[in-house]
C-alpha positions as CSV (number, residue, x, y, z in Angstrom):
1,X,-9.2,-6.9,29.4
2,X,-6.9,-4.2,28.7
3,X,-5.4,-5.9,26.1
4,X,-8.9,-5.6,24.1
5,X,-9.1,-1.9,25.5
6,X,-5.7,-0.8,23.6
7,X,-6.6,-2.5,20.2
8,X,-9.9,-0.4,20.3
9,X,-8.0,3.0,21.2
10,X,-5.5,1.8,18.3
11,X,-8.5,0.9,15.5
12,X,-10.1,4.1,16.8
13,X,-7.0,6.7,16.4
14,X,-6.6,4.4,12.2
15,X,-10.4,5.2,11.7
16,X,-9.7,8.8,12.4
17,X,-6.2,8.9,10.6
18,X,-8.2,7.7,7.7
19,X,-11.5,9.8,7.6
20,X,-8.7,12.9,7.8
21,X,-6.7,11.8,5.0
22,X,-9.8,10.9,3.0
23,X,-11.1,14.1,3.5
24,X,-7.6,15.9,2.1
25,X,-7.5,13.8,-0.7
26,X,-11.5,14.7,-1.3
27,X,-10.2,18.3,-0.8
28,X,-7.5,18.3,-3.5
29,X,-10.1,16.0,-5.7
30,X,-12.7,18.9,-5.8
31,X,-10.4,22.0,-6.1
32,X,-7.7,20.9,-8.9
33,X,-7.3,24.6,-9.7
34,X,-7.1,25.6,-5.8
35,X,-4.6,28.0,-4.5
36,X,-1.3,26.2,-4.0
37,X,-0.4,27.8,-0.7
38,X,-4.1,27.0,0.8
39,X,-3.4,23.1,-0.1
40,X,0.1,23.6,1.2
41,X,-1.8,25.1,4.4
42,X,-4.5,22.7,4.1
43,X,-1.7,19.5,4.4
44,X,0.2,20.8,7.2
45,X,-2.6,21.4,9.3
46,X,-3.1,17.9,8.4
47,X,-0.1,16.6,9.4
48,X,-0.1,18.7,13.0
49,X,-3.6,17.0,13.3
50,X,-2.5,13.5,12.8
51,X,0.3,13.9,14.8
52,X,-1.5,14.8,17.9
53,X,-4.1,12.0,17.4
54,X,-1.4,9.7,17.5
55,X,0.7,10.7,20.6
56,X,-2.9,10.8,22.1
């Protein structure tokens, strides 16, 4: 059923869209005072990684 295949791959690339994001905004949480640039760092590297998970 490759129907059932591509809704697993889909769930799959969410699950690991989420545990990324979570993890920035548990990031930001914990460092409130943190050095601007490294968050500005921290969410484009973010937003490269996502973007490859999803063309995947």
């Amino acid at each position: 059923m490759p129907e059932c295949r591509n809704v697993l791959q889909h769930i799959n690339k969410i699950k690991v869209v989420l545990a990324l994001f979570s993890e920035y905004l548990f990031f930001i949480y914990m460092q409130p005072t943190y050095n601007h640039h490294i968050t500005n760092q921290t969410m484009k590297t973010l937003i490269y990684q996502l973007k490859q998970h999803i063309q995947k």
